[in-house]
N, CA and C atoms as an extended XYZ file, in Angstrom:
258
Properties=species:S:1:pos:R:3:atomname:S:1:resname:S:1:resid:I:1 pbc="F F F"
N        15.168       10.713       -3.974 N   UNK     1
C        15.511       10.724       -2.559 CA  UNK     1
C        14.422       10.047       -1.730 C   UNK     1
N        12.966       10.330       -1.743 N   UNK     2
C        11.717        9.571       -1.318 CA  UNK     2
C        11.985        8.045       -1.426 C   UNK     2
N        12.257        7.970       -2.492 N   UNK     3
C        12.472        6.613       -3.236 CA  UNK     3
C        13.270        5.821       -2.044 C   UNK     3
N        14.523        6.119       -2.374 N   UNK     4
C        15.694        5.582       -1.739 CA  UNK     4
C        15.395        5.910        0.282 C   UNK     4
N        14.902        6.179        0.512 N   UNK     5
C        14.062        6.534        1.993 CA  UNK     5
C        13.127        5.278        2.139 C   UNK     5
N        12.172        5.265        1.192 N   UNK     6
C        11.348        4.116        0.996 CA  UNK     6
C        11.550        2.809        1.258 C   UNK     6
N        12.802        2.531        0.330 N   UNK     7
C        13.263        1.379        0.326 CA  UNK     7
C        14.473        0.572        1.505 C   UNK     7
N        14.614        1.850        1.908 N   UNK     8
C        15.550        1.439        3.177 CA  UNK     8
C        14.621        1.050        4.534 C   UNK     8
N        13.309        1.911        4.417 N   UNK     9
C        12.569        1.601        5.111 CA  UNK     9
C        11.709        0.387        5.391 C   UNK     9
N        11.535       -0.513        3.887 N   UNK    10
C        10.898       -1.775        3.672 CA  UNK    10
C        11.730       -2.537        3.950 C   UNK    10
N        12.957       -2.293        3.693 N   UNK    11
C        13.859       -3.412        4.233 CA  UNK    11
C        14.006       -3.726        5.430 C   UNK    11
N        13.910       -2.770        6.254 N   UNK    12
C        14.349       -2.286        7.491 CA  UNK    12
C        12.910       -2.663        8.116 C   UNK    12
N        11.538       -3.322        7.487 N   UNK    13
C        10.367       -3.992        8.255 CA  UNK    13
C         9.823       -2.552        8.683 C   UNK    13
N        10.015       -1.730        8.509 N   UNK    14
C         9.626       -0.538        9.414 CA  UNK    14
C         8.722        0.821        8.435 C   UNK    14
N         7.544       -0.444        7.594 N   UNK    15
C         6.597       -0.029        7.321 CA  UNK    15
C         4.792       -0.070        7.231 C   UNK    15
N         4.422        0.629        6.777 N   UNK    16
C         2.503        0.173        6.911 CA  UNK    16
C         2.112        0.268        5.945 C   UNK    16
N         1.861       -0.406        5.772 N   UNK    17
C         0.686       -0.669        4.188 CA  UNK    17
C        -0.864       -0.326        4.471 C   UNK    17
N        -1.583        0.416        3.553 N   UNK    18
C        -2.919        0.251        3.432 CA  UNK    18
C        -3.655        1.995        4.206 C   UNK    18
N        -4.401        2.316        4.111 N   UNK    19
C        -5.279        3.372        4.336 CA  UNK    19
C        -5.470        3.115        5.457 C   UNK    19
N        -6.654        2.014        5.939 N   UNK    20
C        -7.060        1.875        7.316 CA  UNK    20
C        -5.597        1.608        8.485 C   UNK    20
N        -4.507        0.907        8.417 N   UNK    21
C        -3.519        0.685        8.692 CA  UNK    21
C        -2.525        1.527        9.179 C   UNK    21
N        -2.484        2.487        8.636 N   UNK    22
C        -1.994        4.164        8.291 CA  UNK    22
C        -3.010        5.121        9.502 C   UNK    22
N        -4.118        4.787        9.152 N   UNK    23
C        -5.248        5.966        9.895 CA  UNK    23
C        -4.949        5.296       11.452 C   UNK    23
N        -4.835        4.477       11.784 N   UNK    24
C        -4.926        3.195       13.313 CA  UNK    24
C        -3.995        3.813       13.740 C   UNK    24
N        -2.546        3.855       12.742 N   UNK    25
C        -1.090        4.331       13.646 CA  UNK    25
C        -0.726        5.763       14.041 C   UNK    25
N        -1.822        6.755       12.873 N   UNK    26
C        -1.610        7.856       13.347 CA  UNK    26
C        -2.599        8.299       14.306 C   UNK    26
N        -3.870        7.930       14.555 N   UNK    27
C        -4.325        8.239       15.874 CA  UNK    27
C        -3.885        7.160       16.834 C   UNK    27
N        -2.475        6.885       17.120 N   UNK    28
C        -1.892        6.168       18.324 CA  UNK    28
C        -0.686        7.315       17.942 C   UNK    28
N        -0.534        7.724       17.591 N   UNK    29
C         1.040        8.507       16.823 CA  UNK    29
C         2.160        7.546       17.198 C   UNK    29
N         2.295        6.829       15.822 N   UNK    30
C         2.734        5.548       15.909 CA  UNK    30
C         4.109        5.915       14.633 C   UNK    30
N         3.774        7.067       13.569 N   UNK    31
C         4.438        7.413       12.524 CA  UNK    31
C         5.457        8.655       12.811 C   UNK    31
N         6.393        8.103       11.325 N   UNK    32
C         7.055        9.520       11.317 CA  UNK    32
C         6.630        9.829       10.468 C   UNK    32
N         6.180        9.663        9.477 N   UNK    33
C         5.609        9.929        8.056 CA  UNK    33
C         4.499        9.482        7.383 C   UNK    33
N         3.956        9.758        6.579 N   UNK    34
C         2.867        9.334        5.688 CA  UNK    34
C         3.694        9.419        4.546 C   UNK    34
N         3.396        8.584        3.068 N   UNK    35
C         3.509        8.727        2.196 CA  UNK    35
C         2.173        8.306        0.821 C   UNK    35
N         1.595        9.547        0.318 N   UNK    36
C         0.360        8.829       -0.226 CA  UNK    36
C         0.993        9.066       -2.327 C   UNK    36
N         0.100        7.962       -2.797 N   UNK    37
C         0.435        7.994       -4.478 CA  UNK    37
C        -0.190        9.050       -4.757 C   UNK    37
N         0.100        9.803       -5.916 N   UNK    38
C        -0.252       10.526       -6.523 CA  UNK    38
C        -1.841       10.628       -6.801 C   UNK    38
N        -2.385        9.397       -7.338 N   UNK    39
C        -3.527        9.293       -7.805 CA  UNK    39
C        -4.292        8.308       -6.619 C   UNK    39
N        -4.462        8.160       -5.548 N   UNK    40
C        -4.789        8.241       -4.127 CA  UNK    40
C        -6.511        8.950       -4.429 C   UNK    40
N        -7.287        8.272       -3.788 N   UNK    41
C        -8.480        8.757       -4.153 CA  UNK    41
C        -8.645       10.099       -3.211 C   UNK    41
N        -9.432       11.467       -3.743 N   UNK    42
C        -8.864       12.515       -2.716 CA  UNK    42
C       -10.134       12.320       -1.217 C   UNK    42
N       -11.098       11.525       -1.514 N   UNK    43
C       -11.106       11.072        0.067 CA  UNK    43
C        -9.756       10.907        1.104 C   UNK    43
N        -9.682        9.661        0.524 N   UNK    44
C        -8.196        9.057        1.090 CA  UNK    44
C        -6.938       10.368        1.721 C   UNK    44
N        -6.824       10.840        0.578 N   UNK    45
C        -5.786       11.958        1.032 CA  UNK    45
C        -6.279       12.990        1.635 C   UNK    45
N        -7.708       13.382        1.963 N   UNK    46
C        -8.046       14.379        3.018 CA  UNK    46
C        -7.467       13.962        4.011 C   UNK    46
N        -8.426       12.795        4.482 N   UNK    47
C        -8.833       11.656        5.575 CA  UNK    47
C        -6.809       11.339        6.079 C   UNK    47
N        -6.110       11.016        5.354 N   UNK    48
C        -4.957       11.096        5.621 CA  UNK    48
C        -3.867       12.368        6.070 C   UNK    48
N        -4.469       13.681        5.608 N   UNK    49
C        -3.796       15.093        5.522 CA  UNK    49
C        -4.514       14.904        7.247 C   UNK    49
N        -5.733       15.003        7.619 N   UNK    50
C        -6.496       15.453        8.811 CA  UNK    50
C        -5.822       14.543        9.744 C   UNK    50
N        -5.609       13.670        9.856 N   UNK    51
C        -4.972       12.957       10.411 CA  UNK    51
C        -3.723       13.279       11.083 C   UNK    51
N        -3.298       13.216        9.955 N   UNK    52
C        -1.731       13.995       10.281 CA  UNK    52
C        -1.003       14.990       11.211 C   UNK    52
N        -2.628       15.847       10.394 N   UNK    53
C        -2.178       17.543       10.884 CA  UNK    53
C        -2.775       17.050       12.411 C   UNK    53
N        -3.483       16.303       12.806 N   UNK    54
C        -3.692       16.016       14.521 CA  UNK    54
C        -2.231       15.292       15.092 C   UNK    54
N        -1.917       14.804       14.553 N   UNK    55
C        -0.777       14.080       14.899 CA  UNK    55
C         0.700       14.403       14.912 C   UNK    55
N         0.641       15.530       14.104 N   UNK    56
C         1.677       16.497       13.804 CA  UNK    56
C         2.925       15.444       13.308 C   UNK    56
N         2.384       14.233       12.457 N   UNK    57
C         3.221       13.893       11.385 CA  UNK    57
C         3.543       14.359        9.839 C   UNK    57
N         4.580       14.180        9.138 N   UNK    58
C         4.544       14.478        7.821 CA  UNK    58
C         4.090       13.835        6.903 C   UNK    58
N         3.673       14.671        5.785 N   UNK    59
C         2.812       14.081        4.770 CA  UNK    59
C         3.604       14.461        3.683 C   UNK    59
N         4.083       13.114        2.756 N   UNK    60
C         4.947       13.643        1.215 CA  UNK    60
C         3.840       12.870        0.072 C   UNK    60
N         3.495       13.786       -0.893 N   UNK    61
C         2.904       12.968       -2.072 CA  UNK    61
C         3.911       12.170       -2.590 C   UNK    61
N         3.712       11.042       -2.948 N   UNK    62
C         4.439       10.528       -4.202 CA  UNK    62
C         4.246       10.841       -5.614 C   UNK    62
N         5.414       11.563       -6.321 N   UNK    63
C         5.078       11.626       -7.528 CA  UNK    63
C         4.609       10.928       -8.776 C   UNK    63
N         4.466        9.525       -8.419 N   UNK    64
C         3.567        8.571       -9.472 CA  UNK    64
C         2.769        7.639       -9.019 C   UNK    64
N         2.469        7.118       -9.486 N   UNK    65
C         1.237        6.276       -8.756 CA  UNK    65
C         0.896        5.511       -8.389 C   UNK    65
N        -0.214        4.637       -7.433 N   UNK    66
C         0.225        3.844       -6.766 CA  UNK    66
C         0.438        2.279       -7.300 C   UNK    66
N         0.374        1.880       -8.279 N   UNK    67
C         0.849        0.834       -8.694 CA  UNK    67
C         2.491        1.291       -8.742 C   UNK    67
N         3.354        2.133       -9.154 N   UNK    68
C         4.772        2.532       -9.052 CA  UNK    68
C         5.136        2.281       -7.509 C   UNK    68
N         4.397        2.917       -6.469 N   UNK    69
C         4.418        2.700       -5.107 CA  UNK    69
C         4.590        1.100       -4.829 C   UNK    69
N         3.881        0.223       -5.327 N   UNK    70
C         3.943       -0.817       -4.914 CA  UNK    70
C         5.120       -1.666       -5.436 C   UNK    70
N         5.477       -1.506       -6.733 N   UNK    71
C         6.225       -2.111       -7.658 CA  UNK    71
C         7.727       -1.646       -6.426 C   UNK    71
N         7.889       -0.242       -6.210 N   UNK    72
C         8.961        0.755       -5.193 CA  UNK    72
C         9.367       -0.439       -4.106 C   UNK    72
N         7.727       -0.658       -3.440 N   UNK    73
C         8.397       -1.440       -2.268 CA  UNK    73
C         8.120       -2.991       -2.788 C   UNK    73
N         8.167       -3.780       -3.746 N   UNK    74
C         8.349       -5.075       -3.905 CA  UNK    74
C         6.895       -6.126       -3.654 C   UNK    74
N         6.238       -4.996       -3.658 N   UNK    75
C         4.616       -5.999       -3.437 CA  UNK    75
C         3.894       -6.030       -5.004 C   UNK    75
N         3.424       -7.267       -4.968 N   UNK    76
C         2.362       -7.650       -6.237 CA  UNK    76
C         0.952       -6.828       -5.996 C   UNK    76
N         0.941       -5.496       -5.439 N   UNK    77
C        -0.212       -4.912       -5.215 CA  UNK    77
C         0.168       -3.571       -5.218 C   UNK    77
N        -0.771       -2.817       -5.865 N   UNK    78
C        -0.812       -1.400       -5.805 CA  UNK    78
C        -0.670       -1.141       -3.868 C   UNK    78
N        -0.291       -0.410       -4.117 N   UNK    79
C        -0.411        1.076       -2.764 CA  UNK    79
C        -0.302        2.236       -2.892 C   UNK    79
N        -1.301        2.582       -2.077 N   UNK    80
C        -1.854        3.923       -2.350 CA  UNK    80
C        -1.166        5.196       -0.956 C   UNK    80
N        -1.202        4.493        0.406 N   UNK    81
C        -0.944        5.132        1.414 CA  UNK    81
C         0.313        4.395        2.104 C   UNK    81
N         1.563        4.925        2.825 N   UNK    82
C         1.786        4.132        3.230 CA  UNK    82
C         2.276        4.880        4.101 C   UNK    82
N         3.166        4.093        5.493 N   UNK    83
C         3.366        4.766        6.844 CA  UNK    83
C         4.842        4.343        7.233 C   UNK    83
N         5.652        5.476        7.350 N   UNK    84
C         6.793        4.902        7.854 CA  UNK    84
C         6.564        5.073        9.891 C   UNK    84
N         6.928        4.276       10.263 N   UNK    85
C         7.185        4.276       11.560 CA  UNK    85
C         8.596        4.644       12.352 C   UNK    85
N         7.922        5.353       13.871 N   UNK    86
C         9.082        6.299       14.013 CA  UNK    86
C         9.824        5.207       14.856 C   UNK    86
């Protein structure tokens, strides 16, 4: 179901790639969501949870990892964090 959310969302241009990218939109509260990989360094996913919880957006792990994340949305690059916009 994440999955298929995901991908409607990349199509639909109405996503963020990258950690720093992600952190910018949620202190503007720019998101409806966060989505971080599984294996996400747990800096990253504090730094992303704290965020959030200021912003009072949602946060879903992805259950595999972020090379799967990337392969998900069609990029030749791992991702680790990513941001759907509201």
């Amino acid at each position: 179901m994440i999955e298929k959310e995901i991908k409607e969302n990349v199509k639909k241009n109405n996503v963020i790639f990258g950690y720093k990218e992600v952190i910018k939109a949620l202190k503007c509260s720019k998101l409806e969501k966060v989505i971080i990989a599984s294996n996400a360094p747990e800096r990253v996913k504090k730094d992303v949870e704290y965020n959030s919880r200021i912003s009072g957006t949602k946060v879903e792990i992805f259950d595999k990892t972020n090379k799967d994340l990337g392969i998900l949305c069609g990029k030749p690059f791992s991702v680790s964090v990513l941001g759907i916009k509201r």
